[in-house]
One Martini backbone bead per residue (centre of mass of N, CA, C, O) as a GRO file, in nm:
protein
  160
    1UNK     BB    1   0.089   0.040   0.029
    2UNK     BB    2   0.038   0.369  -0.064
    3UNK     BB    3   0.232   0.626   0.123
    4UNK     BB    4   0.156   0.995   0.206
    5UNK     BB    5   0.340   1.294   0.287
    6UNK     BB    6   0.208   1.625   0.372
    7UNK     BB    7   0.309   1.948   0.443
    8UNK     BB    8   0.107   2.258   0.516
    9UNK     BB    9   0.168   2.596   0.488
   10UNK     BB   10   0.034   2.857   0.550
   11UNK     BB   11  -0.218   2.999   0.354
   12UNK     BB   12  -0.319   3.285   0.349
   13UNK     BB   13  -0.636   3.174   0.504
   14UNK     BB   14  -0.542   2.928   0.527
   15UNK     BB   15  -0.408   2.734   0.829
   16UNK     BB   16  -0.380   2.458   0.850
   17UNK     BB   17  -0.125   2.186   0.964
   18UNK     BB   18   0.137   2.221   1.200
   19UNK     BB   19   0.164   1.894   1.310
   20UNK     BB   20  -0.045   1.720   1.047
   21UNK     BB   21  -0.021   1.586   0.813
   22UNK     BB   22  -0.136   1.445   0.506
   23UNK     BB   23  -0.272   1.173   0.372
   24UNK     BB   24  -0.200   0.908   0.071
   25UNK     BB   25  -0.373   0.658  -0.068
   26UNK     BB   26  -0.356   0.379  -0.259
   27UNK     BB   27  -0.641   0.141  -0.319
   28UNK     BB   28  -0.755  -0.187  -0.354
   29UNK     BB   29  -1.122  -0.255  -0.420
   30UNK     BB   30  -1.183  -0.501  -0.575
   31UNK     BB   31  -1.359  -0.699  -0.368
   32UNK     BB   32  -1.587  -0.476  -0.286
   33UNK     BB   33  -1.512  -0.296  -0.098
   34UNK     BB   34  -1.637  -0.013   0.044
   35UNK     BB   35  -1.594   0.317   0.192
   36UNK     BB   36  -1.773   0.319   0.372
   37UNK     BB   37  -1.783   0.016   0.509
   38UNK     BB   38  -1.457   0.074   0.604
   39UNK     BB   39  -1.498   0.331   0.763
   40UNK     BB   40  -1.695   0.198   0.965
   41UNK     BB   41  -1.539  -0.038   1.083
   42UNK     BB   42  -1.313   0.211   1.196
   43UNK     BB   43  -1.527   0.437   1.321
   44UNK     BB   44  -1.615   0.606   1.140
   45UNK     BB   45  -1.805   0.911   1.085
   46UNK     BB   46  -2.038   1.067   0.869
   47UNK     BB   47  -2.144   0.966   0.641
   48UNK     BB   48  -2.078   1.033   0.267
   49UNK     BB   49  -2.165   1.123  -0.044
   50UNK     BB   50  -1.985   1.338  -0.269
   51UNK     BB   51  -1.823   1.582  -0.361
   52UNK     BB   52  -1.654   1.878  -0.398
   53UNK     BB   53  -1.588   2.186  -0.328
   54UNK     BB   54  -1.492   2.487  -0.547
   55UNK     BB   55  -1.429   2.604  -0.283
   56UNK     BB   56  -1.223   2.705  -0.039
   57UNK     BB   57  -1.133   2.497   0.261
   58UNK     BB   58  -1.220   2.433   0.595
   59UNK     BB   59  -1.155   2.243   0.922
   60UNK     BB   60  -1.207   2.280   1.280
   61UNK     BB   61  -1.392   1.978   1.387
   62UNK     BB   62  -1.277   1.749   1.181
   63UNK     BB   63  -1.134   1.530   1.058
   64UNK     BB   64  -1.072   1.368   0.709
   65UNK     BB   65  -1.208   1.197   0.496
   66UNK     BB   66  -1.157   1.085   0.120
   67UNK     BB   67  -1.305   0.862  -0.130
   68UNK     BB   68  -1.274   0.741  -0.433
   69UNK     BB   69  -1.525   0.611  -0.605
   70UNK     BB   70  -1.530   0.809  -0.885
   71UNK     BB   71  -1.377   0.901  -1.086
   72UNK     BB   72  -1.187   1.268  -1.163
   73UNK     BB   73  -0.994   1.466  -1.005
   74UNK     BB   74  -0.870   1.834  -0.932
   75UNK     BB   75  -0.708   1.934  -0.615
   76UNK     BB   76  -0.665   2.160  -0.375
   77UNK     BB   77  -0.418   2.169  -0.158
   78UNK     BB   78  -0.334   2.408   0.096
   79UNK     BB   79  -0.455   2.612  -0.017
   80UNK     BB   80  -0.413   2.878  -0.266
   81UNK     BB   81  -0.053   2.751  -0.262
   82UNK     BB   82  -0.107   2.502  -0.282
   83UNK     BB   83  -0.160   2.137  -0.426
   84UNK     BB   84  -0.210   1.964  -0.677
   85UNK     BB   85  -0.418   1.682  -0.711
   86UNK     BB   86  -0.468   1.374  -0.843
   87UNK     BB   87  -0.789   1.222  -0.862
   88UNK     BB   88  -0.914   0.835  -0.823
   89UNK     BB   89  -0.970   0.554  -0.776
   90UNK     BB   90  -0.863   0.449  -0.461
   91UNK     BB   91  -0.815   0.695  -0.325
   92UNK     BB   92  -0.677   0.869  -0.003
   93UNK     BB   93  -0.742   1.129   0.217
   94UNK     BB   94  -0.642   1.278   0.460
   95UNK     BB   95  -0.703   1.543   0.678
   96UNK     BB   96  -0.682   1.803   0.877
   97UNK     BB   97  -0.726   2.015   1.037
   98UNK     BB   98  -0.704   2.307   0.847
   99UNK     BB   99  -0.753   2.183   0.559
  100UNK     BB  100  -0.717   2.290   0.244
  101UNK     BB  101  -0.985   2.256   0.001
  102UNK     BB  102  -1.040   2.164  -0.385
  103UNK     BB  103  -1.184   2.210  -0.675
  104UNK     BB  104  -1.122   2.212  -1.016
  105UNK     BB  105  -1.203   1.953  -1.120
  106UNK     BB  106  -1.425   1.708  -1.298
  107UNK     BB  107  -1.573   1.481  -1.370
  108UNK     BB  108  -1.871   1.360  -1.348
  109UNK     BB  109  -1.843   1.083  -1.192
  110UNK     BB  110  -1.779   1.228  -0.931
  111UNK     BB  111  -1.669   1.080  -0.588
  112UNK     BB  112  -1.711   1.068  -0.284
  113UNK     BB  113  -1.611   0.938   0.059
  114UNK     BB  114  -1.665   1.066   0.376
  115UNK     BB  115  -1.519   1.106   0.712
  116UNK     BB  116  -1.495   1.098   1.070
  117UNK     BB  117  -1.454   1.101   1.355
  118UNK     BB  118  -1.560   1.043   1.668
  119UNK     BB  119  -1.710   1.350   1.766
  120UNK     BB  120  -1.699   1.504   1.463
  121UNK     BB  121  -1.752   1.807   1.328
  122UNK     BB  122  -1.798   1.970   1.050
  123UNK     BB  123  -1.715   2.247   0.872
  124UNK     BB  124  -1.713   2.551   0.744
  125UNK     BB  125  -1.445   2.747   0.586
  126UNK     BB  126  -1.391   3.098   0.436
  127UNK     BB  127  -1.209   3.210   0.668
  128UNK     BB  128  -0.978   3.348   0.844
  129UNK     BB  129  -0.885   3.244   1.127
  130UNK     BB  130  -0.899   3.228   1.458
  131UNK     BB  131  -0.788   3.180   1.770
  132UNK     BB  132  -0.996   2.989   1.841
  133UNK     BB  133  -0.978   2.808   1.571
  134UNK     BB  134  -0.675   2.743   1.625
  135UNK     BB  135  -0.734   2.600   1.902
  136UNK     BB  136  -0.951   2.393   1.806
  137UNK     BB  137  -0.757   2.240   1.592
  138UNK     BB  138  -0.503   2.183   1.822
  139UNK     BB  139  -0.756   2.017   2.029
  140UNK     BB  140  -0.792   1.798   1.880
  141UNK     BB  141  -0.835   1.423   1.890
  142UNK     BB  142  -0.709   1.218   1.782
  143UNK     BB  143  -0.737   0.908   1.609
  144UNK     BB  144  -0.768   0.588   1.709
  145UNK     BB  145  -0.826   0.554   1.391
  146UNK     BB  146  -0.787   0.404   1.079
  147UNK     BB  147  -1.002   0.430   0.832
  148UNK     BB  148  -0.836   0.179   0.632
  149UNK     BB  149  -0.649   0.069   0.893
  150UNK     BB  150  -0.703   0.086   1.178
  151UNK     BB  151  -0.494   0.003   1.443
  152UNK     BB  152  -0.264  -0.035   1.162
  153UNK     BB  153  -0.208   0.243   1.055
  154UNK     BB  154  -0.013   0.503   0.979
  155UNK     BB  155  -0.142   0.748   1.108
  156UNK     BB  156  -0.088   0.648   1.394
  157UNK     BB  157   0.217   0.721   1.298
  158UNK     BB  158   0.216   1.003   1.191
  159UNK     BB  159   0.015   1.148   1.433
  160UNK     BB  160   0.248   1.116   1.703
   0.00000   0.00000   0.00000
């Protein structure tokens, strides 16, 4: 399984997380086993399946997991000055909260299936962060288990 790690520094108004990396793993589902089914097994909660939003956000609430269904899209990850990551079925990006994203463009068929840890919920932010904010993404509680390899993921070696 390739594991990939980048981390992102504060970009124009997206906080990014300064000291939790993105990670990207790019899993083979041939098996027929669903990112949703995947992620609730691990503990993930809060599933949903749909696109990625066209305009720049980050969330101070709750680490996400992105799972692509189907389709491909370029992402934009790290806020304006982020780094463009092109993504197809299989891949799988963990997003530490304060991680800026935006969709580029993708095919018509493009999916993702999200999901948080448990009782972590998404907010959206468009808007420079505040004290407060930066205080709440710092104070999140890392997850007990990684979304696609539970208690035996990266996740767990790459965010402690």
């Amino acid at each position: 399984m390739f594991v990939d790690t980048r981390m992102f520094e504060p970009s124009a108004w997206v906080p990014n997380n300064q000291r939790l990396p993105v990670l990207r793993y790019n899993i083979d589902l041939a098996d027929g086993e669903a990112f949703d089914k995947l992620f609730a097994r691990n503990g993930w909660s809060g599933i949903w399946t749909d696109g990625v939003f066209d305009y720049q956000h980050y969330h101070t609430g709750a680490h996400e997991v992105l799972g692509v269904k189907s389709g491909t899209a370029t992402l934009l990850i790290g806020g304006p000055d982020g780094q463009e990551i092109r993504v197809a079925p299989g891949d799988c990006l963990i997003l530490p909260a304060g991680t800026g994203h935006q969709n580029l463009g993708s095919s018509k068929d493009f999916a993702v299936v999200g999901a948080y840890p448990p009782e972590q919920h998404a907010d959206i932010q468009r808007l420079a962060a505040t004290e407060k904010m930066l205080s709440t993404i710092a104070s999140l509680p890392l997850p007990r288990t990684d979304p696609v390899h539970g208690a035996r993921g990266a996740l767990l070696k790459k965010w402690r």
